[in-house]
C-alpha positions as CSV (number, residue, x, y, z in Angstrom):
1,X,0.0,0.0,0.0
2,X,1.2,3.6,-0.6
3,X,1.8,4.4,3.0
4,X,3.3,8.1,1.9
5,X,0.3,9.2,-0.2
6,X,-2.5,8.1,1.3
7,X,-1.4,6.7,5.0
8,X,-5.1,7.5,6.2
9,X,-6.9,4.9,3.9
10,X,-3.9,2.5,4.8
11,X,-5.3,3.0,8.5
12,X,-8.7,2.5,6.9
13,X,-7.9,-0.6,5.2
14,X,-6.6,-2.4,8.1
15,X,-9.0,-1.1,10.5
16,X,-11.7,-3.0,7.9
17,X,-9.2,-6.1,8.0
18,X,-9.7,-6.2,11.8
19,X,-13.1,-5.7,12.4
20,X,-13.6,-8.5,9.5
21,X,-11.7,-10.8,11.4
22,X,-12.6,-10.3,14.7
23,X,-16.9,-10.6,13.9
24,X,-17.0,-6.6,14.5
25,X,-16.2,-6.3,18.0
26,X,-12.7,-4.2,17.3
27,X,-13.9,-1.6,14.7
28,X,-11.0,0.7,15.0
29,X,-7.4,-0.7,15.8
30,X,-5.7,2.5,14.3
31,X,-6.2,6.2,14.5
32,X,-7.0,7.8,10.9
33,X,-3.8,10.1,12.0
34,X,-1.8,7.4,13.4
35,X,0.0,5.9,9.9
36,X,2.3,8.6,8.6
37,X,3.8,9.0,5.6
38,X,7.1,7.9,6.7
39,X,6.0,5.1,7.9
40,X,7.0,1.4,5.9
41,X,5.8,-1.0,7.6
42,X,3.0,-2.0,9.5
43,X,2.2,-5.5,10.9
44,X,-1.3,-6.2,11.8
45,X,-2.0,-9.3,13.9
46,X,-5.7,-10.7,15.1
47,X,-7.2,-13.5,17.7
48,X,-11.2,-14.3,17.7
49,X,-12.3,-16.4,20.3
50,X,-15.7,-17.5,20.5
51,X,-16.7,-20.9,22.6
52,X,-19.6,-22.3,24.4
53,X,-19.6,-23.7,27.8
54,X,-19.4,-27.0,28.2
55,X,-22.2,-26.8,30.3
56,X,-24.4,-23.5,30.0
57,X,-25.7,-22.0,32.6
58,X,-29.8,-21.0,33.2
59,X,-30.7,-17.9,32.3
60,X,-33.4,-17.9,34.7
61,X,-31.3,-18.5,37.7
62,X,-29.0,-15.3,36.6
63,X,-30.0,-12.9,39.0
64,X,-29.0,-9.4,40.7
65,X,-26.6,-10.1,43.7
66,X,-24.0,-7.7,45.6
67,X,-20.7,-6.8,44.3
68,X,-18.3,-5.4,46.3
69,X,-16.0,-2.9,44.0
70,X,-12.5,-2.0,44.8
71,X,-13.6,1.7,46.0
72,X,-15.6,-0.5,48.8
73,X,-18.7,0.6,47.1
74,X,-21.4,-2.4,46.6
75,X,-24.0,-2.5,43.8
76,X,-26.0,-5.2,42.4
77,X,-24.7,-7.2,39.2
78,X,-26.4,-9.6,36.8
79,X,-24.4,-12.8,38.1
80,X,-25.2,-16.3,36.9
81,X,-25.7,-19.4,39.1
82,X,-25.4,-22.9,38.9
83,X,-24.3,-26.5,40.7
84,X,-22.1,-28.3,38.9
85,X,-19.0,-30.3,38.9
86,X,-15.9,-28.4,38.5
87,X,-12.3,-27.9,39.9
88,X,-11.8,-25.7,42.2
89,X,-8.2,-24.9,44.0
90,X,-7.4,-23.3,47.4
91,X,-4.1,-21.3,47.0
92,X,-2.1,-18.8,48.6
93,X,-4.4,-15.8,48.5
94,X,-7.0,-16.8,46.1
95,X,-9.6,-19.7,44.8
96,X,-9.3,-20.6,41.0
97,X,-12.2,-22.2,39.1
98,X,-12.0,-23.9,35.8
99,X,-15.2,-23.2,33.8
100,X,-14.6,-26.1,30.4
101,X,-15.7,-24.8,27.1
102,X,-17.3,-27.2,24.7
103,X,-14.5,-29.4,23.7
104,X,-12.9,-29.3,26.7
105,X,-9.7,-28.4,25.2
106,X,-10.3,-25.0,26.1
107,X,-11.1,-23.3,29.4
108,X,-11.8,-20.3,31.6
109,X,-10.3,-19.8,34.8
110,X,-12.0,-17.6,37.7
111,X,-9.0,-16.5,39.5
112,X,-10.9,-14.8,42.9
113,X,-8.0,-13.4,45.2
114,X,-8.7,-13.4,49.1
115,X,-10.9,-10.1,50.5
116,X,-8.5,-7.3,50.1
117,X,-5.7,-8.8,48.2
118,X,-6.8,-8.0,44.3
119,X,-3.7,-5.4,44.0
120,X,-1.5,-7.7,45.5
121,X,-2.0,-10.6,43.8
122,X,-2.0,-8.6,40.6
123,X,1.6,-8.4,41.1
124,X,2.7,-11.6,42.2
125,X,0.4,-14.2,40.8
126,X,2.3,-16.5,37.6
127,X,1.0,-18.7,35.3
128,X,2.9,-21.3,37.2
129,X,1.4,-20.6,40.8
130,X,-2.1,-21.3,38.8
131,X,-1.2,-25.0,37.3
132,X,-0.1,-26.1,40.5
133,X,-3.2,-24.6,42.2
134,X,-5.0,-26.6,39.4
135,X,-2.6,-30.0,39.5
136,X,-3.7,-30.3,43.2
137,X,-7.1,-29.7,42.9
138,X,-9.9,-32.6,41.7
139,X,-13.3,-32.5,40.1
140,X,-16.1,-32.0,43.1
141,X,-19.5,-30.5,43.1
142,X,-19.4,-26.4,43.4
143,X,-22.1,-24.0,44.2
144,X,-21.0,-21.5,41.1
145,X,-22.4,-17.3,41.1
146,X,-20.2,-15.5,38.9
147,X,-21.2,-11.9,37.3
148,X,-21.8,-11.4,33.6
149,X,-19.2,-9.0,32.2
150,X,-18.6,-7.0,29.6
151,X,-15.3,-5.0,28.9
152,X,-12.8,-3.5,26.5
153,X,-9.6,-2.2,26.7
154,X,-7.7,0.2,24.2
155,X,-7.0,0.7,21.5
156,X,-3.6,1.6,23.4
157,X,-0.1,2.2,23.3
158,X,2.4,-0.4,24.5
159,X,5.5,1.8,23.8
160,X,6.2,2.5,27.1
161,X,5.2,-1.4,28.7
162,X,7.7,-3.0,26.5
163,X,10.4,-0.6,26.8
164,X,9.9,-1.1,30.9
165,X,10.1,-4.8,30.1
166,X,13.2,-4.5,28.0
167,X,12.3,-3.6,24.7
168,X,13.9,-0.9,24.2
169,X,16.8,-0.7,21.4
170,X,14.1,-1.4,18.9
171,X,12.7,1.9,19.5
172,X,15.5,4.1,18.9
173,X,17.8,4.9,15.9
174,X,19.8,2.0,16.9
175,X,17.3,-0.4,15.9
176,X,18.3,-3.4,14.0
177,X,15.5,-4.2,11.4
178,X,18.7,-5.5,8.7
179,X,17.0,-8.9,7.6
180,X,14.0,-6.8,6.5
181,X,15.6,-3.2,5.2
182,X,19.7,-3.3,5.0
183,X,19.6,0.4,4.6
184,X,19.4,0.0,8.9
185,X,17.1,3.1,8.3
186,X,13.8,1.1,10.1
187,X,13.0,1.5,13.6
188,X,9.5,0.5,15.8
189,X,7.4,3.5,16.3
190,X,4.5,2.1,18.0
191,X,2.6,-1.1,19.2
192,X,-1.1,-1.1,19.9
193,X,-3.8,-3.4,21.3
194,X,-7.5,-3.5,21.7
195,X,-9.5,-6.4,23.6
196,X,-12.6,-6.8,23.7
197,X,-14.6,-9.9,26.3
198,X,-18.0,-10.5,26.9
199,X,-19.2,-14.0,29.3
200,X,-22.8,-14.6,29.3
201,X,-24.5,-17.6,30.2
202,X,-24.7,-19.3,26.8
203,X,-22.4,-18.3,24.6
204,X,-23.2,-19.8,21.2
205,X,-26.4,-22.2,20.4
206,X,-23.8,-25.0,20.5
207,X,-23.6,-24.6,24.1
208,X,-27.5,-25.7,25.1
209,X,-27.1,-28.8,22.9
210,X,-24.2,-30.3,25.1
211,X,-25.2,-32.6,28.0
212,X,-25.0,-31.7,31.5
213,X,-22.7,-33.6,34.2
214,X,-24.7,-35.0,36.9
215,X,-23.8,-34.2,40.8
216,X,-24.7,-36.5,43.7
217,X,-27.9,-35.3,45.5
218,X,-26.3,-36.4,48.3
219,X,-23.3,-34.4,47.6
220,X,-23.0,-30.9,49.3
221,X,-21.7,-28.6,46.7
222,X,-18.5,-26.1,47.9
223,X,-19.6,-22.5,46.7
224,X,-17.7,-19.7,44.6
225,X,-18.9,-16.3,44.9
226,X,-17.2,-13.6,42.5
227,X,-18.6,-11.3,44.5
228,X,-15.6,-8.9,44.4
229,X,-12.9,-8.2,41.7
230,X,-11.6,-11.2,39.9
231,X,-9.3,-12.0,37.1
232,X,-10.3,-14.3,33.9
233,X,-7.8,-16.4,31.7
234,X,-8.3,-18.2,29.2
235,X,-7.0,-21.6,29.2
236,X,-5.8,-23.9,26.3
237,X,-4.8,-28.0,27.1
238,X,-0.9,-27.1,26.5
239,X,-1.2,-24.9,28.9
240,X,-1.1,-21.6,27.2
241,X,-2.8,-18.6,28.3
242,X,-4.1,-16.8,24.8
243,X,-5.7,-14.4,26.8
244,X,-5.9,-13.0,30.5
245,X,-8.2,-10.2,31.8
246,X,-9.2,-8.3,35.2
247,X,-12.9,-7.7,36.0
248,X,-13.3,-4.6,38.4
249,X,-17.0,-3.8,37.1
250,X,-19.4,-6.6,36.0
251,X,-22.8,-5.5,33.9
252,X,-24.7,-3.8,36.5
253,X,-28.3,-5.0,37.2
254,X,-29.6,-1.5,38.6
């Protein structure tokens, strides 16, 4: 594309690309302004993730319940309910539950930290901390109310996080880009993300078509109440982690 005579219908273009890819939710990756017309390159990169649960939830047992938000204000949130069998792990500071999609290959995990803790475990919790968490812990019967959310994030600059995490020479004029322009005249201006998550009770029609797992009656179920700031992550079999979230303000119900 002619990035020097017409850099705003290059950001356009790709804006277009993305929203094609990603089933509308990111419309606008790019700012009109953002390509320049000495810019040269510009990689664009997308990930569309859209499952069922392996077992859906009721819609008619979602109801309004208290949330407690980090400002210690509480107000009532849409948050769906159900009994089930799941894992559920006791760690150092917080509870993780595995909710399977359809297929079971993927995952969400409901990372809730102790009352009073989210900050801290922001900063300390690893992927590594949660697989153990999760290699200890055994299908059971859990009592499940978590909120419906909602949430986007960007689109934003990550200049200045990957230069605090060590990226930085690829950001000045000392950038080495040789293997793509031996002129050594290339350097990274800018990186930037948008996200965009939504969990409801169904997800797609697949979901109410897949059969339910059965508890004991005589089983009494543990209970997990997001009823405070958790984090999400989504979970593939290899143990990957294509995407991770926090949830400060679920879809209010008032």
């Amino acid at each position: 594309m002619n990035f020097a005579e017409s850099p705003e219908s290059v950001a356009k273009a790709v804006n277009q690309w993305v929203s094609e890819r990603t089933s509308g939710k990111i419309t606008q990756l790019l700012d009109p302004l953002g390509v320049r017309g000495e810019t040269r390159l510009l990689l664009a990169s997308t990930l569309y993730f859209n499952a069922s649960w392996a077992v859906p939830f009721d819609v008619s047992e979602t109801q309004p319940r208290p949330f407690h938000a980090l400002d210690g204000a509480q107000h009532p949130v849409w948050t769906m309910h159900r009994v089930g069998t799941y894992r559920l792990a006791d760690a150092d500071g917080f509870q993780v539950l595995e909710l399977p999609y359809f297929g079971d290959r993927l995952s969400l995990l409901v990372i809730l930290p102790a009352a009073g803790q989210f900050a801290e475990l922001r900063q300390r919790w690893s992927p590594a901390s949660i697989e153990a968490a999760l290699r200890a812990s055994t299908p059971e019967a859990v009592e499940v109310l978590v909120p419906k959310f909602h949430f986007n994030w960007g689109p934003r600059s990550l200049r200045t996080a990957l230069q605090s995490a060590g990226v930085r020479q690829a950001f000045t004029a000392e950038a080495d880009f040789s293997g793509i322009d031996a002129t050594g005249k290339l350097g990274l201006d800018d990186v930037v993300q948008s996200t965009d998550c939504a969990v409801t009770e169904l997800g797609t029609e697949a979901a109410a078509a897949s059969a339910a797992l059965v508890v004991a009656a005589s089983a009494a179920p543990r209970q997990f109440i997001a009823d405070r700031p958790f984090f999400v992550l989504v979970r593939d079999a290899s143990g990957l982690f294509p995407f991770l979230g926090q949830v400060s303000e679920p879809d209010r119900a008032d």
